[in-house]
Each structure stands twice: as structure tokens, then as C-alpha cells.
N, C-alpha and C positions, 0 to 999 in steps of 0.2 A: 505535268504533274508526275509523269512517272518516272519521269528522266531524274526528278529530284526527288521523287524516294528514293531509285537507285543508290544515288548518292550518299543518302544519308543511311541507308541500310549498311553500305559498307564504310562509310566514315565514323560512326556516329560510335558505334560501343566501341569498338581500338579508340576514338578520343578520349571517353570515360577514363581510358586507364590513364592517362595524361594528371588524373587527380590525385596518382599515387606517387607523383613527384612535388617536392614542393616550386614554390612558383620560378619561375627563371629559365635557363637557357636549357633546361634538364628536359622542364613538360615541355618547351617547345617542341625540343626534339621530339618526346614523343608524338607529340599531337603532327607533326611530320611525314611521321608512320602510322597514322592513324588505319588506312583502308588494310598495310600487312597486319595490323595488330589483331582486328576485326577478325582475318580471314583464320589468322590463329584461333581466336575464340571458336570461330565455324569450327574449325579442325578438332580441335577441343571435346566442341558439344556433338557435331556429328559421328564420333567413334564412341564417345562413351558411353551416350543416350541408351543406345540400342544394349550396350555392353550391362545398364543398369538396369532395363527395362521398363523406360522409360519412351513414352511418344518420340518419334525422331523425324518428325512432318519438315518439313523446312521452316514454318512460323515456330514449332518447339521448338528447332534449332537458335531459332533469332530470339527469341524468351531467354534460354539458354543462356544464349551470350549477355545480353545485357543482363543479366542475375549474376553470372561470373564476374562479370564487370566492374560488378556497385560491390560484388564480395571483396574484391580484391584492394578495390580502395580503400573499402570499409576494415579489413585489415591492415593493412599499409597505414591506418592513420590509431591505429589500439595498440599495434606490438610495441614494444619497448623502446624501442629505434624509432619511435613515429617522426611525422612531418613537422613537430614543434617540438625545439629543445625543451629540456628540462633549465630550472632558470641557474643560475648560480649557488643559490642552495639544495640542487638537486630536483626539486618541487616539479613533477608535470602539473600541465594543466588543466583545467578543467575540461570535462567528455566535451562542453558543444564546444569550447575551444578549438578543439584538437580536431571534433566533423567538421567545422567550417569551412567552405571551399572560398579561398581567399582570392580575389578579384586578380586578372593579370590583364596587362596592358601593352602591347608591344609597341617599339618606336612607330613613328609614321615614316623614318625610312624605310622601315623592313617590310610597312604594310604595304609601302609603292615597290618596293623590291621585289616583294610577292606576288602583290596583282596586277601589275603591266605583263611579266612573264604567263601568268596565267591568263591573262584577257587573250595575249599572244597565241599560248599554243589550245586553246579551246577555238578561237577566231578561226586560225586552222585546219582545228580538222571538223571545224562544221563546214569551211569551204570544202575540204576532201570527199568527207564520207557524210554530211547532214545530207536531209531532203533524199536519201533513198529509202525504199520500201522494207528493206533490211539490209543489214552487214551481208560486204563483198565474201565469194570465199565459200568454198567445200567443206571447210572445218566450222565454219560458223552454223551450217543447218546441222552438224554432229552436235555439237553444243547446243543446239534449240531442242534437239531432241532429248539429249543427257536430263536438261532441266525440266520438259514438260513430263518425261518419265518421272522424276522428282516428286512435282506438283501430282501428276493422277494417281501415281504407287502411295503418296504420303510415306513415302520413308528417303532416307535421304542416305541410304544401304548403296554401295558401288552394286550389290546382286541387283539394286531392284530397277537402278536407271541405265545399268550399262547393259543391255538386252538387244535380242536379234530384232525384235522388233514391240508395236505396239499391245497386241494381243496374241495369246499363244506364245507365250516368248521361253527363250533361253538364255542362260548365262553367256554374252559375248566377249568379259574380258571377269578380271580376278583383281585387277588393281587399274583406278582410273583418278588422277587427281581432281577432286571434284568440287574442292570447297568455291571456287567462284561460278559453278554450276549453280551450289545451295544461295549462294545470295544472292543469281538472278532471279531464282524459280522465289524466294522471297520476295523480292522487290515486285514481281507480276502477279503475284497472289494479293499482295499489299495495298499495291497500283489499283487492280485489275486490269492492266493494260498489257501489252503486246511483249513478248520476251527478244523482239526483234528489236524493238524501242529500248529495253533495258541494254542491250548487248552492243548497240549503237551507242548509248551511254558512256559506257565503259571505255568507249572506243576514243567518243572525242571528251568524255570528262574527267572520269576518275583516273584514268591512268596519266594524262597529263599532266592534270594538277597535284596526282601524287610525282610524278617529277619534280615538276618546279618548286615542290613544297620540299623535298628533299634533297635535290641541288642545291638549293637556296640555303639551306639549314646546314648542310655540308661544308659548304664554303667560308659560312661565316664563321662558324666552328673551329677553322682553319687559319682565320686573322682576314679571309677576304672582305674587301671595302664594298659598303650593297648595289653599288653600280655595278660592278663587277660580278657580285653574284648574282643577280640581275639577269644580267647576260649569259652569264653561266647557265642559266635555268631556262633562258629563254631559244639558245643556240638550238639545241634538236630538234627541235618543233621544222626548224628547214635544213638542217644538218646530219645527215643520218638517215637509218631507215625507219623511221617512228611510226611513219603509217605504213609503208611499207610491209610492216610487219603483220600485220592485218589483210593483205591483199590473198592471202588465203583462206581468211573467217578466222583464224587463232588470234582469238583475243586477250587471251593468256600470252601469248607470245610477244605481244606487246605490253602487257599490263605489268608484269614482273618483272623487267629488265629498271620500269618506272620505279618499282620500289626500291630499286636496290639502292643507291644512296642513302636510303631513310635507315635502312636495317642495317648496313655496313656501319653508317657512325653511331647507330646503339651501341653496335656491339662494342666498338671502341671507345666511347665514353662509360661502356659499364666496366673496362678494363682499367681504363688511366680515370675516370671520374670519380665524384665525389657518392656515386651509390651503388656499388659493383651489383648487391643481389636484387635490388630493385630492376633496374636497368640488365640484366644479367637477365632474370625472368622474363621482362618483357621482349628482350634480344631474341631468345629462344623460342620465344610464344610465336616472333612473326617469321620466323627461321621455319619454326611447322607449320605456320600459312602458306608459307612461300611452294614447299614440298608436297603441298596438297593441293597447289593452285598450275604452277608450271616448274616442277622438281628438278630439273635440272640447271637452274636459277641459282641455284645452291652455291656450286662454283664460281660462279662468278662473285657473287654479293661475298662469300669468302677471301677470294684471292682480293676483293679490293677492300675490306674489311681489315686485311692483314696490312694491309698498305698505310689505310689509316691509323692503325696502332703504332706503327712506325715514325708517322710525323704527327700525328698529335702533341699537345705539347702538354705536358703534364708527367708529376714522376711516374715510373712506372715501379710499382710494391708488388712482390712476389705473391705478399699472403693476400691483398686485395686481388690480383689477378686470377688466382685461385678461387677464390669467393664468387667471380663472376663467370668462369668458365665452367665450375658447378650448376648455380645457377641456371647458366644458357643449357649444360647439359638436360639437366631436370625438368625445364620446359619445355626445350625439344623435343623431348623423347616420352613425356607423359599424352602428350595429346598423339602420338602416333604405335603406342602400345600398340594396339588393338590389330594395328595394320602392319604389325614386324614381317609377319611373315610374308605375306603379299606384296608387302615392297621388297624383300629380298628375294623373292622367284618372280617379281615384272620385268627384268630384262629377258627371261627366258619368249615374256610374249611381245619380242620387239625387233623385225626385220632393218636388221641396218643394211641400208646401200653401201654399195662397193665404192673405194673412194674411186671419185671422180677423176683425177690427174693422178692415177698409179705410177708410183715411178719417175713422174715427172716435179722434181722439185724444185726446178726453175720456173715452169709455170706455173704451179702452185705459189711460188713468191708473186709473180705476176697477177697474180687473181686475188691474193690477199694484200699486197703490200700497191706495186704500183703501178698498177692500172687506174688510169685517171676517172674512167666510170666509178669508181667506186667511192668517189668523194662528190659525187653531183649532189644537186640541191634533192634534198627528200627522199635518196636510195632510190632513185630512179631516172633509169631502169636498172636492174640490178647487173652486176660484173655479166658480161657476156650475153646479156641481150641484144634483141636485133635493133631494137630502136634507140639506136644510141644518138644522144641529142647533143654535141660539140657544136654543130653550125646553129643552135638556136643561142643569137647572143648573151641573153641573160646568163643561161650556162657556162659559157664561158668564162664571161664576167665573175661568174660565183665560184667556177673552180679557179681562176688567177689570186682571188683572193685567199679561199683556203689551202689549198697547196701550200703555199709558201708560211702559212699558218701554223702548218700541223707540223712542218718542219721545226720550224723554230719551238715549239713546245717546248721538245726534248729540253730547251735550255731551262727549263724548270727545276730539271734537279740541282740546279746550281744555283739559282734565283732565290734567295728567303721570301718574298713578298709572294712567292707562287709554290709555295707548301702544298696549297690548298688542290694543284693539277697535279700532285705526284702520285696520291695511289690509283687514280683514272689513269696516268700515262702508265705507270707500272700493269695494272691489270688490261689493259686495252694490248701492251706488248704480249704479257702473255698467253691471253688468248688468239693474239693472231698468230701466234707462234705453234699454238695447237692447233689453230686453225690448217696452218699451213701443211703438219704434220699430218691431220686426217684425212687432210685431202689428196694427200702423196701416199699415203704410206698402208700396208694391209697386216701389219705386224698384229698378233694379241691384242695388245696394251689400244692401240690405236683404234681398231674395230670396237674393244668393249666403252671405250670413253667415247667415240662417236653413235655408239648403239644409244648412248642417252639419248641424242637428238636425231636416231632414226637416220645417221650419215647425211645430213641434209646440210650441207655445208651455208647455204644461207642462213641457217636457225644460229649460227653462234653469230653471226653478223648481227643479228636481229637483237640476241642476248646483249652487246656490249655498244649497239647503236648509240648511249648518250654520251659514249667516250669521243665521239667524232664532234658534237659542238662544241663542249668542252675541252677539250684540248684547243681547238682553233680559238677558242676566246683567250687561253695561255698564251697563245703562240702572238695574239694582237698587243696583248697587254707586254710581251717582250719587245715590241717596238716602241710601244709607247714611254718602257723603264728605256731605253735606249735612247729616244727622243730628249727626256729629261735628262741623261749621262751628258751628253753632247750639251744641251743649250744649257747645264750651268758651268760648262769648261770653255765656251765661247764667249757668252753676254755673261757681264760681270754681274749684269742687272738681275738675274735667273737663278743664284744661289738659294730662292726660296725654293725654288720645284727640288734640290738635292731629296729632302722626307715628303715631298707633295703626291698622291695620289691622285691626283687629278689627271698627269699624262697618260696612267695605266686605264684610268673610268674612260677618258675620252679616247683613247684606241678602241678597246672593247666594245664603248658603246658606239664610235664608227662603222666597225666589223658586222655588229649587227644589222645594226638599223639597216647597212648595204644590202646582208645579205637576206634580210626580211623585205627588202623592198623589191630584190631580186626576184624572188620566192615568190611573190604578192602579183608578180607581173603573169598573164594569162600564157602567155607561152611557156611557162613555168610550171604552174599547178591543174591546167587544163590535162596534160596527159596522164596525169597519177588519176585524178578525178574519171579521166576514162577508164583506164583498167579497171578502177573501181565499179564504175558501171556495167561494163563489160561482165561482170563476175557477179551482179545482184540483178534481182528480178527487177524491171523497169517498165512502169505504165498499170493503169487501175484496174490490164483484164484479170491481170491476179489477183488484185484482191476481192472482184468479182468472181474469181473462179475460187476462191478459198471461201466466201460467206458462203458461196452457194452451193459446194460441200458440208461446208459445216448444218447448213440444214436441212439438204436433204438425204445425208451419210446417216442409215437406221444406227439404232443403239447398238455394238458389238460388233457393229461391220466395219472393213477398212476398203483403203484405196489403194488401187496399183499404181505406181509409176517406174520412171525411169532411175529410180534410188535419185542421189540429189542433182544430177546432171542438168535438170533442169527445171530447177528450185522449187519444184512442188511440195519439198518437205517443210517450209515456210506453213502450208497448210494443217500440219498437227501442232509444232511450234505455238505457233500464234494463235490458231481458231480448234487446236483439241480433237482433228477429225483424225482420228487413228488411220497410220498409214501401214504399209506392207514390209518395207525397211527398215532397221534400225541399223545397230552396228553391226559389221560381219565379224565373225569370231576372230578374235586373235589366235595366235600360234598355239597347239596345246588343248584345244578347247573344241568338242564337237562342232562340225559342220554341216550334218545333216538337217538342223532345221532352216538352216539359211538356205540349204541347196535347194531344199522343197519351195521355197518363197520363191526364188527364181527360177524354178521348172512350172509353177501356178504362174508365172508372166512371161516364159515364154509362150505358153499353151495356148493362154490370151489374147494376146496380141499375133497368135500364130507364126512362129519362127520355123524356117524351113526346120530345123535339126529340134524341135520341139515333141518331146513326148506327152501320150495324154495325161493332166494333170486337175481334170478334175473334181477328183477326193481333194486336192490341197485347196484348191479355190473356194469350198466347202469348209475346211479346216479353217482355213482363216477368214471367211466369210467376206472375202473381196467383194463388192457391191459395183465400183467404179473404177477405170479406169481414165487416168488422167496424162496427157501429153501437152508438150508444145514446142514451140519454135527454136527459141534461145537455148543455147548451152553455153556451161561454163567452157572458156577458151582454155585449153590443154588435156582435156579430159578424154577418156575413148570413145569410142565412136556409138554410136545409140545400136542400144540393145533392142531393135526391133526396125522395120523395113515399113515406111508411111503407109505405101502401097498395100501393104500385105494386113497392116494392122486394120486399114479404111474398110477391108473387101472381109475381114474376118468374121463369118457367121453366131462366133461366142461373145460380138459387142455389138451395139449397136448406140449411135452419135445420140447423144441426150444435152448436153448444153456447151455453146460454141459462145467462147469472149475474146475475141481479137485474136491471137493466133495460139492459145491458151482453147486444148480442144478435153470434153469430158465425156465417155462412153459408158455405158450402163452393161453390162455383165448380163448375158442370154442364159438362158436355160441349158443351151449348145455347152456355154463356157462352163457351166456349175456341173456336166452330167458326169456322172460317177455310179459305174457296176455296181460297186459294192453298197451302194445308197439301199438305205431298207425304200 
């Protein structure tokens, strides 16, 4: 049940606005874009609430949006321009006329075009990442805590969830994109279930099926045939790094790359279509979802956005293109007033890495262009991993196929029938063109455009990962136009395939189905499925050691641990037992309350180089301190010595679950001079 309120929480009000189109290929689209639309209204309602003085709870928020929703329609079908012509005498119609939400019906190809890709890539990643305790990933317990601060603050304020920790806290950051923070901590309020459960969601549902719902819609858009987009839709799900992109906990970093096709062809149908300011406003609305979700998505969805304007087919009218680049302005930019400034001084609070291959820009082409790791089934493992899997044969098999795939693409700009892969091929160039640049190069320009994504040269791979199925299902369907070249110049009998679409469907849908079957095979998804493991708590002593904080953690107390190293922050996330971490300050921004949280657990736990620290154990009313076994693989090394913590006089061993150990805080550890 909570997995599908998730869903509907962020599908459900961006669909509404689907009724400010009238029926046809317009509200498909929208309804396409349905979860960016949504997270725009979030953007929307959580800057301005507060701004009007108004509740800003995250169910305000969600109230919010669906009242903006039912307004907008509700206007869209009263102003002058509504959704039902005037008839030939001029005559509108009558009011219920004009409310009536008129029945739509789509083909049942498009509905099997739809739902085999999504049966696809949700089948996927419930083999990936379903049946764990929580999302893989360091950044996925940030995000539990962002949202359950959410939930307990009741505000949905960046002051009030982006904090040093659970009690006692201070401001840790000044700008944090948070809108799909605010529809998890909805959906668990909603639910009443687990925010680990909602974040898993997103993981293997909403971001998928907003893919395939936006591939799909893109394509056809385009003149592609629904086999073909089909395949289009269904390619990344084992093409790419889709999950991949999550093996950190950024679920954002998966979730928004999915939208981009839905918001690129708004934007280009409210340019060349038939309703610029309709489509213009809804373009912009999900434009500031996006930027308040994972903001550096922007670019992207842009540069391929611009691509589509390009081969769309439709005239292009100066004054209509003006009307919607108004429009998209005015929507963009209203729901992110609030936060001008914040967003123009958040690069000051953001360490970029030095690029990786300085200087070196022949490896850098290597690492981005052809290096054969980087076309493996499911971005894994990624470029320059030690576990590279060439001798496992399905891999093999999968890269023989696409290799020679993604080559052939390129012949798209010259193909008419494959219009529909040219702004994927163009934006996929150019970001690996940047790519290649940021990873070489230390210039100005280079460092501040990589500071968006913190220099993490995976993160833009991760941005344009559904250009990699996509383009390979081009590159299939160039054989298949080739195939048909050839046998109606040979067999005199074959002049029917000359306009036939069928050799393009059955290459495509060759291409996949192989490389789904590839994908499908255990030597294949067993290893991604481990990392994934590897990176999330596994086995029930944790969620015995999480109930059994949650009950016996007093009112106002928290718990120590090792910050998320070893997943104990699952513990406030999920069950509310206020912990001792939150976020550590960004650049700019005191760090004295953070140091003190960390001087109260080294004290604790007794660290040789530990000073006495107990006023702060007091200060924050640390009760328990909790350890265990597992850590996330790449992380530093544990802030405390077993030995040392086992023998330390200021704990003492209070409940032990599998190798999940919890300590109860002494009088030793609380004592403090200055105590009246």
C-alpha cells in the first residue's frame, strides 16, 4: 500500500493538469510528465506557503498542489481561448459544457507499447533493488533524514530539514533541492509506512515508468512506429546505468535523467504545437520541479529539448514561439522566486573534485568514448572498476551487439524514418563532449560547470544514461532499413517492404528481446544485485535493533553512532528515534555544532586523542550508543577502536541482535564540571 501511494502522491496532481489540454496527443503528453508536473506544483506550493503564511506541513503542501491543480484546469477551460471552440456564429458553450472532462481513449497499440516496457523495467528493478531493508547507498540515509526532518519540523522550510542533526540543531546548508524530499515525507505520513519503502518506490517505480511513459511519447511524437518505441522505452532498463545510478542512495540521480524526455517534448510541442501558452506554462512548471528535485538536470533536458525543436515537424511561427518561451519563462521562475537568492550563492557551498585525468585528454576520450566497460549490460561495473566482467559470456554477447549498434546510430541524421534518435544522438554527443572536457581540463569555465555535479564524473553519465538504449535501438533499426534496401533490389517479389516498417520493428525488437534475455541471465544481474547489497543493511537484527530503540529511546534523547557508515540512520528515518548526525555543514556555514557531536562520540566510545566531552553528551542528551558490523564498501575507516569502545567505562552493553550491538550511556559518559 505504500509503494502505491508513493505513486499516486507524485503522479496524481501533474496528471490533473492533463485536463487543461483538450483530448489528444497534447494531454497525452502531459499526462507523460505527469510525476515532473507534480514535483513543480511541490516547488510551487512549498516556497510560497511559507512566503504567504500559510501551513507549509508537507500534507499542506500536497492540499496545495492538488487546489492548484483543479485551479488551473478550472481556468484553462473559462478564459476566452478555452478547450471548446466557439461554434461558427461565434456562440461559446454552455458553463457544464465547457467543465466537462471529455472521455479519452488511447489506441491498444500504444497501451501494449506502454505496458510491456513498463512491466520490463519495474520486473527489473524489483530483481535489483526489491526485497531489501532499504535503498543501497550513503546518500539514500541523507534523504531519510532530509524527509523525516520534514515530517517532525512540520515545515517543509530547507532551514528546517537541512540541519546538523536531530535535536539541538543548526543550519547545515542554505540551498538544498528538496521537492522529492516533500513527496516522500507525504507519501509516509499518508502511508504510515516506512520512508525506506517510499524511496525504494521511486527507485524501482516512478522513475521508470516515468521513462517509458516519456520515451514512449517522445518517439511517437517523432513518426516512430510503437514497436519501435516500445523498444525505445524499454532499452535502459539493461542499457545504461539506470540503476546504477542509485548504487549511491541518489535517488534523484536516477529519477530525473527519467524525466527528461517528457519535459524536453513539452517544451517543443508548446514551441511548434497547437497551444504554446498552455503547454509553455506547464513546460516551466516541470522545468522548476526538475531544479528543485536534482537541478543540474536542467542541462540536459535543455540541450535535448533544443534538439527537439529542431526536427519536430511542425511550422515554426516566431510570435507563437515567443508566447511559449514567455510562458515557460513565467512558470519557471514564479515558483522559484522565493529561493533567487539561495540558488545564486549554492555553488559557493559546493566542493568540486579536481578533475580526474588533468591533462590527460586522450584518456579522458578513453574513459568517455571507448572504453568497452562502458557499454556493458546495466553500467556495470562502472569505467575503470576492478571487476570487470568481459569473460562472463552473456557480457560479451551484450556488448557484440551493442557496439556495433551505437555505431551505426550516428546514421540517423541522415535516415528520415529515425528523426525520432536525433536529439538523444545530438545531446548524448554533447555531453560527452563535456564530459570529456571536465575530466581533463582545470580551466574556470570547466571547474564551475563541473562544481554543478561536485566533479563527479560518473554523475553526468548517470544524467544521460537513457541515450545509451536509445541510440542502440537506432543503431538495430539501421539494419533492419538496410535489410529491407537490399531484399527489395534482389527478390523482385519484396517491393512491398520498399514503405514497410516491419524490418525496422523486427530488428529493434530482436536487439532487445537479446539483450533483455542477456540481462535476465544470473551471471548478469546477480553482481549489480550484490553491490547493491553490499551498500544496504541486510538481515532482521536491524530492524530489531531499530524497534527496539524506537522504544526504549526517552522522549528528547538521541542515539550515537557511527554517522551513516553503518546504516544505523535507517533508525530515525523509519522508526523517528532521533539520532546524533544530520547533515555536516556545507562550506560557509558554522561548524562548531557539528564538531561538538563528534567530540560527545569520540568521548563515548573513548578515542585515544578524545577530549572530555561530557557537557555535549548532556547537551544532546545522547542515551544510547549503537554499532555494528557491516559498512558501506569505500567509506573511511570506523571512527572508534571495538576494543576500546567494548572496555569503555561511559557504556555499558544493553541489547545485542546479531552483530548489530546497542550500549546504554553511564553516568561516567554524561559527567560534566560544570553540571549544577
Amino acid at each position: 500500500m505504500t509503494t502505491l501511494i508513493a505513486f499516486a502522491v507524485v503522479a496524481v496532481p501533474g496528471a490533473l493538469l492533463g485536463f487543461a489540454l483538450p483530448p489528444g496527443r497534447y494531454r497525452w503528453a502531459v499526462w507523460a510528465t505527469a510525476p515532473a508536473l507534480t514535483l513543480g506544483l511541490t516547488t510551487l506550493a512549498m516556497t510560497w506557503l511559507p512566503k504567504l503564511g500559510l501551513p507549509d506541513s508537507a500534507l499542506a503542501v500536497l492540499v496545495a498542489e492538488v487546489v492548484l491543480a483543479g485551479l488551473a484546469v478550472l481556468v484553462s477551460r473559462l478564459v476566452p481561448r478555452g478547450l471548446v471552440d466557439a461554434d461558427d456564429e461565434g456562440r461559446r458553450p454552455p458553463l457544464r459544457a465547457r467543465l466537462r472532462l471529455a472521455p479519452v481513449w488511447p489506441h491498444w497499440h500504444d497501451l501494449v507499447g506502454v505496458g510491456v516496457p513498463a512491466v520490463i523495467s519495474v520486473s527489473f528493478g524489483w530483481l535489483l533493488l526489491g526485497r531489501l531493508i532499504a535503498p543501497p547507498g550513503w546518500d539514500a540515509m541523507n534523504h531519510g533524514f532530509l524527509s523525516r526532518r520534514i515530517m517532525d519540523s512540520g515545515s517543509v522550510l530547507i532551514s528546517s530539514a537541512c540541519t546538523s542533526g536531530a535535536t539541538d540543531v543548526e543550519l547545515s546548508c542554505s540551498f538544498y533541492p528538496l521537492a522529492a524530499n516533500v513527496s516522500w515525507a507525504q507519501a509516509a505520513e499518508l502511508s504510515g509506512g516506512k520512508l525506506s519503502t517510499v524511496l525504494t518506490a521511486w527507485s524501482i517505480l516512478v522513475g521508470p515508468l516515468a521513462l517509458v511513459a516519456g520515451v514512449y511519447a517522445a518517439v511517437r511524437a517523432f513518426g516512430g512506429r510503437p514497436v519501435v518505441a516500445a523498444c525505445a522505452a524499454a532499452a535502459p532498463a539493461v542499457l545504461g546505468p539506470m540503476w546504477m545510478a542509485v548504487i549511491t542512495g541518489r535517488i534523484t540521480e536516477q529519477t530525473a535523467p527519467c524525466l527528461a524526455g517528457g519535459i524536453a517534448l513539452l517544451i517543443a510541442l508548446a514551441v511548434r504545437g497547437a497551444h504554446p501558452v498552455r503547454l509553455g506554462l506547464l513546460a516551466g512548471l516541470a522545468g522548476a520541479g526538475i531544479v528543485m528535485t536534482h537541478t543540474y538536470d536542467v542541462l540536459f533536458i535543455a540541450v535535448l529539448a533544443l534538439g527537439m525543436l529542431v526536427w519536430l515537424r511542425g511550422r515554426l511561427r516566431l510570435k507563437h514561439a515567443a508566447a511559449a518561451a514567455g510562458a515557460m519563462v513565467v512558470a519557471g521562475l514564479v515558483p522559484l522566486v522565493p529561493l533567487l537568492g539561495v540558488l545564486a550563492g549554492a555553488n559557493g557551498e559546493r566542493l568540486s573534485n579536481q578533475p580526474a585525468l588533468l591533462g590527460r585528454w586522450g584518456d579522458s576520450f578513453e574513459y568517455w568514448v571507448s572504453d568497452p566497460q562502458r557499454y556493458l549490460l546495466f553500467g556495470y561495473p562502472p569505467v575503470g572498476g576492478k571487476d570487470f566482467q568481459l569473460d562472463v559470456p552473456t557480457i560479451q554477447v551484450g556488448l557484440w551487439l551493442t557496439i556495433p549498434c551505437l555505431l551505426l546510430s550516428v546514421l540517423c541524421l541522415g535516415i528520415r524514418p529515425l528523426r525520432w534518435a536525433r536529439p538523444w544522438l545530438v545531446a548524448g554527443l554533447v555531453f560527452t563532449a563535456i564530459g570529456i572536457w571536465t575530466t581533463a581540463s582545470d580551466s574556470g569555465a570547466a571547474m564551475t560547470l563541473s562544481s554543478l555535479w561536485y566533479g563527479v564524473r560518473e554523475r553526468v553519465r548517470s544524467m544521460i544514461f537513457p541515450v545509451y538504449g536509445l541510440l542502440a535501438v537506432a543503431g538495430a533499426v539501421v539494419v533492419g532499413l538496410a535489410v529491407r534496401w537490399l531484399a527489395s533490389r534482389l527478390v523482385s517479389r519484396a517491393a512491398a517492404l520498399r514503405e514497410s516498417g516491419v524490418p525496422a520493428a523486427v530488428a529493434a525488437s530482436v536487439l532487445v528481446l537479446t539483450l533483455l534475455g542477456l540481462a535476465a541471465a544470473p551471471s548478469s544481474w546477480q553482481p549489480v544485485r550484490g553491490a547493491f547489497k553490499s551498500r544496504a543493511p541486510v538481515g532482521e537484527s536491524y530492524v530489531q535493533a531499530f524497534e527496539w530503540l524506537a522504544e526504549h529511546t526517552p522522549p528528547g534523547a538521541t542515539v550515537a553512532y557511527d554517522r551513516h557508515s553503518e546504516f544505523m540512520s535507517w533508525s530515525y528515518a523509519d522508526y523517528g528515534t532521533p539520532l546524533l548526525f544530520g547533515i555536516p555543514p556545507l562550506p560557509g556555514l558554522p561548524t562548531e555544532n557539528y564538531d561538538q557531536r563528534w567530540a560527545a562520540w569520540g568521548w563515548l566510545v573513548d578515542n585515544k586523542d578524545a577530549v572530555p566531552a561530557g557537557c555535549e553528551v548532556r547537551r544532546f542528551d545522547i542515551g544510547y550508543v549503537v554499532v555494528g558490523s557491516r559498512r558501506i564498501p569505500g567509506t573511511w575507516g570506523r571512527h572508534y577502536d571495538r576494543q576500546r569502545l567494548a572496555a569503555s567505562d561511559k557504556l555499558t552493553l544493553a541489547q545485542e541482535f546479531g552483530a548489530v550491538k546497542i550500549y546504554r550511556v553511564t553516568d561516567a559518559g554524561r559527567a560534566c564540571p560544570t553540571a549544577s
